[in-house]
VOPAGU-2260 file (C-alpha; in pm, 1 decimal, decimal comma):
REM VOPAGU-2260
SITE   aa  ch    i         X         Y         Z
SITE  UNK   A    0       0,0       0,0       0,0
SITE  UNK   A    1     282,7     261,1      67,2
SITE  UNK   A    2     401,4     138,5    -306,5
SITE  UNK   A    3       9,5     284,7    -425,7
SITE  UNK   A    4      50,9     571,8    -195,4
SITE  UNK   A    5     396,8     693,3    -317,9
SITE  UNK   A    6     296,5     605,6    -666,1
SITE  UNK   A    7       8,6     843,7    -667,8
SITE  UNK   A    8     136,4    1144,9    -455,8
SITE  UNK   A    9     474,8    1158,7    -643,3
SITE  UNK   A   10     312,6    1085,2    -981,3
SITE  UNK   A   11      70,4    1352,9    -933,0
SITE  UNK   A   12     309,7    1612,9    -797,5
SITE  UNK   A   13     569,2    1604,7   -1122,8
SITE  UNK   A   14     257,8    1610,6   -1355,7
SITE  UNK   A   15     133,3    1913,4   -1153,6
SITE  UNK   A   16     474,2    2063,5   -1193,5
SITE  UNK   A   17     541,5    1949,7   -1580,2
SITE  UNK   A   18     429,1    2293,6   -1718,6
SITE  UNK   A   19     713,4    2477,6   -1489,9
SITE  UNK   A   20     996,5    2267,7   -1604,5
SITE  UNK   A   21     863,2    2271,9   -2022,6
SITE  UNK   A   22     784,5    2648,0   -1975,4
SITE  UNK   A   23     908,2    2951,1   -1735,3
SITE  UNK   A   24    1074,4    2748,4   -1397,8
SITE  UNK   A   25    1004,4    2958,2   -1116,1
SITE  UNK   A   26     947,8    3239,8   -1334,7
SITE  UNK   A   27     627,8    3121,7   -1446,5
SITE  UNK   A   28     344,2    3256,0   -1385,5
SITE  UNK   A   29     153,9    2934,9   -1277,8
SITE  UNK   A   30     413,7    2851,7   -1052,6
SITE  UNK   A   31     218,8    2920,3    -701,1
SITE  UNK   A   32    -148,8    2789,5    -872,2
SITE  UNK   A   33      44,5    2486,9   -1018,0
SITE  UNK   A   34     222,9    2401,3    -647,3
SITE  UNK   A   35     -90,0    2448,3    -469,6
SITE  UNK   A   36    -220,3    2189,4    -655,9
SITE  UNK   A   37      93,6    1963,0    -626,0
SITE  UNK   A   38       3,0    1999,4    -233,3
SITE  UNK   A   39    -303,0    1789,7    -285,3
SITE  UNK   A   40    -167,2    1512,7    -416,3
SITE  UNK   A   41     -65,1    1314,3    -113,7
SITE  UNK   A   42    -428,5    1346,7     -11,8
SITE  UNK   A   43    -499,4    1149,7    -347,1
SITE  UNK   A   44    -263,7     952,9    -266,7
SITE  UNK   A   45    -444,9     823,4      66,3
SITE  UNK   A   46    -764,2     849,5    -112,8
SITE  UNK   A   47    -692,9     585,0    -365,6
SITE  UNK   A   48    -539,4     356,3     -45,7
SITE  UNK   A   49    -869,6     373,9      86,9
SITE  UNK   A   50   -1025,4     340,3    -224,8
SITE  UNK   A   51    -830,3     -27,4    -250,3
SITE  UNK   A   52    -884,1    -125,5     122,4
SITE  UNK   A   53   -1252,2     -41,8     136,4
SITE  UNK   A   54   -1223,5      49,8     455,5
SITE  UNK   A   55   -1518,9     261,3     625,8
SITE  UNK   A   56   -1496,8     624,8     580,1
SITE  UNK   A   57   -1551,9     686,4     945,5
SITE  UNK   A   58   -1265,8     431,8    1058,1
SITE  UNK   A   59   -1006,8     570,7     766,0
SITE  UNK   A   60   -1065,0     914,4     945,7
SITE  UNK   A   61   -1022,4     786,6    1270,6
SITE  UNK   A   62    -693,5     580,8    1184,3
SITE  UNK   A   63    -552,1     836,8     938,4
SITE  UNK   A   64    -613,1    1134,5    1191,8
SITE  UNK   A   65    -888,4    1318,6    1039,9
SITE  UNK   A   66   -1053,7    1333,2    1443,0
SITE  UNK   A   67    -949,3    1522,9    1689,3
SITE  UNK   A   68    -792,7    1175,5    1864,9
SITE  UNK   A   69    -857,5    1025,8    2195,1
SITE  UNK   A   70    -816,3    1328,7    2378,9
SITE  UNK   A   71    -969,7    1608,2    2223,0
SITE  UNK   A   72    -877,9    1876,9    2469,3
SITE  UNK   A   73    -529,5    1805,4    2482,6
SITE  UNK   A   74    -558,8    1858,4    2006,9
SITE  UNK   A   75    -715,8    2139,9    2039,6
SITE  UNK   A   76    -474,6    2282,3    2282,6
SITE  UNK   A   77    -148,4    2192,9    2078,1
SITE  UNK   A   78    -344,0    2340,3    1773,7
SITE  UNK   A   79    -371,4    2702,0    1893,2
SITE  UNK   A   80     -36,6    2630,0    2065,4
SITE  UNK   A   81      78,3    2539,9    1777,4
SITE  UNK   A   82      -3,7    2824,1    1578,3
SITE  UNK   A   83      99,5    3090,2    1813,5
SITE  UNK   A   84     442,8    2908,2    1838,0
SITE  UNK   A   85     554,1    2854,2    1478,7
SITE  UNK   A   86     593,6    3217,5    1426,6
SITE  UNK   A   87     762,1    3259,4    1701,4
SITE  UNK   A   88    1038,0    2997,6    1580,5
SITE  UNK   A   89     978,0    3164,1    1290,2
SITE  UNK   A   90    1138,9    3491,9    1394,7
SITE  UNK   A   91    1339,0    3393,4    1724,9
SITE  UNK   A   92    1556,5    3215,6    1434,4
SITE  UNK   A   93    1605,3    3475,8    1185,2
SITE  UNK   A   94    1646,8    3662,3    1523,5
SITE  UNK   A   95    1975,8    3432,3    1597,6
SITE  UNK   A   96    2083,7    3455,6    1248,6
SITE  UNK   A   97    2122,5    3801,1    1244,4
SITE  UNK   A   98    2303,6    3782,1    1614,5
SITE  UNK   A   99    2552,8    3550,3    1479,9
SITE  UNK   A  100    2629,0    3738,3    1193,3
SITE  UNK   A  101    2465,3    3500,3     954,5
SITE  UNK   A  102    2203,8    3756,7     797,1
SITE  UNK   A  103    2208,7    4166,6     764,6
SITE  UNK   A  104    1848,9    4298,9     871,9
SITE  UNK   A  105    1730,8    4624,6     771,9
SITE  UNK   A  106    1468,3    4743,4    1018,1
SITE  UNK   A  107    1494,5    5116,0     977,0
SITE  UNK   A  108    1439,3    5143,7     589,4
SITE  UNK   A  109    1289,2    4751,8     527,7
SITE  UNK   A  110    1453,5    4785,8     237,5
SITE  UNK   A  111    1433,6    4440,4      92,1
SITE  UNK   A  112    1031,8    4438,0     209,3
SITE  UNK   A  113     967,5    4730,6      12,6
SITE  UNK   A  114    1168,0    4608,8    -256,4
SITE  UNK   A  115     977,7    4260,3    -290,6
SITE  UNK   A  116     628,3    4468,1    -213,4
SITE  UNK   A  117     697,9    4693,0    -505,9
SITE  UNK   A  118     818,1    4367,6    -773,0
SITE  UNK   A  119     514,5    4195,3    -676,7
SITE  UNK   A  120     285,9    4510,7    -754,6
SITE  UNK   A  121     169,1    4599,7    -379,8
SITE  UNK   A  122     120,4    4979,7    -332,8
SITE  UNK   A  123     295,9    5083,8       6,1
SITE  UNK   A  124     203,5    5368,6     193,1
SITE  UNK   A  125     466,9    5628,4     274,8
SITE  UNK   A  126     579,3    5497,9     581,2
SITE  UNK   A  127     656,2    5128,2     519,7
SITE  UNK   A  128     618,1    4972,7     836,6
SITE  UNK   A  129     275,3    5025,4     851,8
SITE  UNK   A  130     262,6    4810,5     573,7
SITE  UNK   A  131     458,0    4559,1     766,8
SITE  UNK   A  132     233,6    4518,8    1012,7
SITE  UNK   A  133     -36,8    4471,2     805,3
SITE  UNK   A  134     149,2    4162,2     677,6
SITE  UNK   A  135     276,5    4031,8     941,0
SITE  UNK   A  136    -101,4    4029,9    1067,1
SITE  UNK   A  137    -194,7    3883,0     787,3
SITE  UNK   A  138      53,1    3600,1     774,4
SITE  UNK   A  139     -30,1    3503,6    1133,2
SITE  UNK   A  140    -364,8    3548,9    1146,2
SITE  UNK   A  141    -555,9    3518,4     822,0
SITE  UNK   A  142    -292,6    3297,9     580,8
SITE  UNK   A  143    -301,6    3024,7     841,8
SITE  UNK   A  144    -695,3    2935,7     805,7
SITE  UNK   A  145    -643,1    2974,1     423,6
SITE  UNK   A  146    -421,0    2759,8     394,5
SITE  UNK   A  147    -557,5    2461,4     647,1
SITE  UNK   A  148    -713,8    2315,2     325,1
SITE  UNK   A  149    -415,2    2239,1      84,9
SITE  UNK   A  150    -230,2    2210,1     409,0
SITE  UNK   A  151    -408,4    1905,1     485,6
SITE  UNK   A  152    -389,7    1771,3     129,7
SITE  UNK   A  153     -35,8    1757,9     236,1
SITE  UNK   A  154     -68,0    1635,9     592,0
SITE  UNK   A  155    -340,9    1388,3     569,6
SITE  UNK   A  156     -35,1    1196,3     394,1
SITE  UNK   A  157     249,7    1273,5     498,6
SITE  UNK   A  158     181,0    1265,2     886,5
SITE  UNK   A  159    -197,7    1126,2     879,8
SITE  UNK   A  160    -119,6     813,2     714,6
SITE  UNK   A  161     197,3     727,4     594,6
SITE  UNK   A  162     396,6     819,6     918,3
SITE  UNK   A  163     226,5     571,3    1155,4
SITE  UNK   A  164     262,1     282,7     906,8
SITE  UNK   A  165     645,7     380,8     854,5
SITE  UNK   A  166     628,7     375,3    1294,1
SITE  UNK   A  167     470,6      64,8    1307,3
SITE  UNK   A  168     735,7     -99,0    1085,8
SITE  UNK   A  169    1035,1      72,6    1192,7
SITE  UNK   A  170    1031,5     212,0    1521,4
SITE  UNK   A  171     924,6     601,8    1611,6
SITE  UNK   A  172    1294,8     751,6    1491,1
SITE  UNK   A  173    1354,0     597,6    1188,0
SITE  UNK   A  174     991,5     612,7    1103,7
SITE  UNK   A  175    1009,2     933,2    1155,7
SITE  UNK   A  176    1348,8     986,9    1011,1
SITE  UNK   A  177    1240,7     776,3     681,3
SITE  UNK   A  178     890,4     996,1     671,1
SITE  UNK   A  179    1033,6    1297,0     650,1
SITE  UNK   A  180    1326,0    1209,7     342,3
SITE  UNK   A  181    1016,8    1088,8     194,5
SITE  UNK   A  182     847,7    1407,8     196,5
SITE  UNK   A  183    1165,1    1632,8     128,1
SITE  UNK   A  184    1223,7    1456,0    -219,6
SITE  UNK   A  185     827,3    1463,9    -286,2
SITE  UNK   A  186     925,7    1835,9    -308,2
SITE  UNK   A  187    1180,8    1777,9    -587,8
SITE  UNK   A  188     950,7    1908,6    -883,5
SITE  UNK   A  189     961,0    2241,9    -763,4
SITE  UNK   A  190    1332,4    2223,5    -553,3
SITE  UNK   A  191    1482,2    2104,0    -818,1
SITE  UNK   A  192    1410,8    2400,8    -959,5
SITE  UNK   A  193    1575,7    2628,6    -735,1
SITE  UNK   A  194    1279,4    2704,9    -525,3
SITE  UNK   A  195    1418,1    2789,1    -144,4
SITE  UNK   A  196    1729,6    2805,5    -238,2
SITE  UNK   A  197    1774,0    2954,3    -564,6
SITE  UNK   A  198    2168,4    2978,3    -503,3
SITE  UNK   A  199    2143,5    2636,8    -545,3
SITE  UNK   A  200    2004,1    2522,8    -825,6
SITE  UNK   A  201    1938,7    2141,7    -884,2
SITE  UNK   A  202    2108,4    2073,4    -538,9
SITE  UNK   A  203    1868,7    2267,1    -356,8
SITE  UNK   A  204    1616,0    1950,9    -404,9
SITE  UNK   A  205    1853,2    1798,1    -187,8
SITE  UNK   A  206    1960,2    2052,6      88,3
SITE  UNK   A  207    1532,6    2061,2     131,8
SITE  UNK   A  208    1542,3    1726,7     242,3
SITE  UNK   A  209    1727,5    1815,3     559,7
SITE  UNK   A  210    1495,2    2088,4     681,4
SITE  UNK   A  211    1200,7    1855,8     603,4
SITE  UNK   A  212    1350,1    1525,7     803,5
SITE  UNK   A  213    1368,2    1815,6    1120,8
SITE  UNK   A  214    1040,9    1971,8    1040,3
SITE  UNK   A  215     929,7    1626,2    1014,6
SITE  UNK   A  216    1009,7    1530,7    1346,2
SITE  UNK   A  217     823,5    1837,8    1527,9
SITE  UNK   A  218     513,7    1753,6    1299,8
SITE  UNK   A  219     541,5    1404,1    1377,8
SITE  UNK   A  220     571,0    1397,5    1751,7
SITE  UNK   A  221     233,5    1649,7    1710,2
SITE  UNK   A  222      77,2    1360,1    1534,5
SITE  UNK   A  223     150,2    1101,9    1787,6
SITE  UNK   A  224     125,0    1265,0    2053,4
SITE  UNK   A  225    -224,6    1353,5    1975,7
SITE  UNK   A  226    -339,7    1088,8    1729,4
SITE  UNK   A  227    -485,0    1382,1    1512,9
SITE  UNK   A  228    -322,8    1571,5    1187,8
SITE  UNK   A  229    -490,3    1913,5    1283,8
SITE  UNK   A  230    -219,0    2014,6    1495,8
SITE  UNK   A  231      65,8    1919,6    1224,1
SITE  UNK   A  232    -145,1    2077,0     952,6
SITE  UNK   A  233    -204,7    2439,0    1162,8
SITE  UNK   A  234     228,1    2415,0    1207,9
SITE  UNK   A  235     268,0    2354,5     841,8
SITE  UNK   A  236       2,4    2664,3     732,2
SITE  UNK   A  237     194,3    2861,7     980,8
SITE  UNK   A  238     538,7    2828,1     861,2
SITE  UNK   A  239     484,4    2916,4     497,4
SITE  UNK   A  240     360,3    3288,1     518,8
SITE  UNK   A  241     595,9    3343,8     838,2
SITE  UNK   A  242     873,0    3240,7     690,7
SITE  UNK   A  243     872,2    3405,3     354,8
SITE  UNK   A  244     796,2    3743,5     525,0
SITE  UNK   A  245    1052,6    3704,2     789,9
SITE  UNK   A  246    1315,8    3690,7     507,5
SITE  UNK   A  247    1195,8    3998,9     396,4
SITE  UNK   A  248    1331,2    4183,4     671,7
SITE  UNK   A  249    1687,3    4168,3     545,3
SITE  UNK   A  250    1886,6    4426,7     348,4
SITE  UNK   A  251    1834,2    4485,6      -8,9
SITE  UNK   A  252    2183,8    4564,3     -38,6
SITE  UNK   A  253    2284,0    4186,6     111,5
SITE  UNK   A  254    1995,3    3964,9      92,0
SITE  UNK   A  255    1981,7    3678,7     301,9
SITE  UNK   A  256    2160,5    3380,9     223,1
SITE  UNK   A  257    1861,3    3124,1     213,2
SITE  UNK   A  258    2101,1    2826,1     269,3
SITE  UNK   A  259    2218,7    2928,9     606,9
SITE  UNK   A  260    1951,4    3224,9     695,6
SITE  UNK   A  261    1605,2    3185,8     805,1
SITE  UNK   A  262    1432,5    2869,7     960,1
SITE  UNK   A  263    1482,2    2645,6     615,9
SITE  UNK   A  264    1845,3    2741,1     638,9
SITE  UNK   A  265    2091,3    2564,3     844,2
SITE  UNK   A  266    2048,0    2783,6    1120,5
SITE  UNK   A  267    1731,4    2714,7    1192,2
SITE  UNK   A  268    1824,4    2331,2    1125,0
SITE  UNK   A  269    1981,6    2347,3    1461,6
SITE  UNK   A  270    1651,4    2526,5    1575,2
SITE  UNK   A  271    1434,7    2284,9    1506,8
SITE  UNK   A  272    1687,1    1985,0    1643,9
SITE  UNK   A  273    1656,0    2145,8    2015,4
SITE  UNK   A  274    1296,5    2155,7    1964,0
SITE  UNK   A  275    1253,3    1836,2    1874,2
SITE  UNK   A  276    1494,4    1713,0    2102,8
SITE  UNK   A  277    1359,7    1865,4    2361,7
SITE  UNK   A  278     987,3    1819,2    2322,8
SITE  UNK   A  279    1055,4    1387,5    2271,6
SITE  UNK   A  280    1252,6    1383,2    2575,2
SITE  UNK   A  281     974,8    1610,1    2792,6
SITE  UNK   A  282     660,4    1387,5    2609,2
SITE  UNK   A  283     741,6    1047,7    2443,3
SITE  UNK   A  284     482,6     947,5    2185,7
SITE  UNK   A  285     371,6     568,1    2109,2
SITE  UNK   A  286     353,6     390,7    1854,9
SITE  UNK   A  287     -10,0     318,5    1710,0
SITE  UNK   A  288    -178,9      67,7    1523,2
SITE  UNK   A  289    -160,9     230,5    1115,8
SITE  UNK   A  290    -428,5     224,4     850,2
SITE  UNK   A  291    -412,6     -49,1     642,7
């Protein structure tokens, strides 16, 4: 069944992405329509396990952590926890990075902000941080709920079903471990590209992997912990929007170095280690029964 699974979400994803590798790369206009329907794929791909397995709608949801688990209070806890943390990782890193020397920030002028506001054909007001605010509103309050839904067409997969199965076979690390490779290289369509890492090229399909495998883990230990995806799929719609504007805080004049700056880079690799260190050591997760 993994074999079906795999088969459908990584099929799926490089048809989504053919048009950007025949046509513009990242250039392309359909780039962010054409990834946010790559996103769904692993939700197809679960679909068309259940579709095989005939299992009852009602028990799939239940095993592939559509519910809010056994203990609902503690999910819906870690899911506003959850949401009012990631940007807070977010930022503490790019906060770190720019301590260490790793990243220039330019908080008077917001020099690259305005710069990527103006490319993308946002008016600004005279005083840019107003406009600043207003994003970083928006990205923490308002991009999270819209993007719960392709979100989950990611999570229902990833962390919903394939990560208990990949437990149940081969222990919580390396079921985690092995989970989150997976997903890193599902990416490859549009890292391959460049996309993260556009200093990178081709390689930057790879250096993804690493973030994911970490990300992976904090996701992960949400999912077992709680026996419900909603947690893990509030993190993931949290991260995008905070972490694309928190890279806009740099200097125009020096942007950030995406390999080592902000919480993708390798900075916030050793972020997300402590975390996850820290947060299996305080509450070990079990391993559950998969669905079939």
């Amino acid at each position: 069944m993994i074999l079906l699974f795999l088969l459908v979400a990584y099929g799926l994803a490089w048809l989504s992405a053919l048009p950007l590798w025949l046509g513009g790369g990242l250039a392309d206009p359909s780039f962010g329509p054409l990834v946010g329907l790559m996103m769904f794929t692993p939700a197809l791909g679960v679909l068309a396990v259940w579709a095989v397995r005939r299992t009852p709608f009602r028990v799939w949801a239940r095993e592939t952590g559509l519910t809010l688990g056994e203990r609902r209070g503690r999910t819906i806890g870690l899911f506003f926890a959850t949401w009012a943390a990631v940007p807070l990782v977010v930022y503490g890193t790019l906060a770190m990075t720019a301590a260490l020397g790793l990243v220039s920030l330019d908080l008077g002028r917001l020099s690259l902000f305005t710069a990527t506001m103006r490319a993308t054909g946002v008016p600004l007001p005279g005083d840019p941080h107003a406009a600043l605010l207003v994003q970083l509103a928006v990205s923490t309050l308002l991009l999270p709920v819209l993007n719960l839904v392709p979100m989950l067409g990611e999570e229902w997969g990833w962390r919903g079903w394939l990560l208990p199965k990949l437990v149940a076979s081969r222990g919580v690390f390396a079921g985690l471990v092995l989970s989150g490779v997976i997903w890193g290289l599902w990416h490859a369509p549009a890292t391959a590209l460049g996309y993260n890492y556009p200093s990178l090229g081709p390689w930057a399909a790879l250096l993804f992997v690493g973030f994911c495998v970490l990300a992976g883990m904090l996701f992960g230990w949400m999912r077992l912990r709680t026996g419900s995806v909603w947690p893990a799929v509030i993190g993931h719609a949290a991260l995008n929007p905070a972490a694309s504007l928190a890279l806009m805080l740099g200097d125009a004049a020096a942007p950030p170095n995406t390999v080592v700056a902000g919480v993708t880079g390798l900075a916030g690799w050793a972020v997300l280690a402590v975390l996850a260190a820290l947060l299996f050591r305080r509450w070990p997760v079990r391993q559950e029964q998969p669905a079939g």
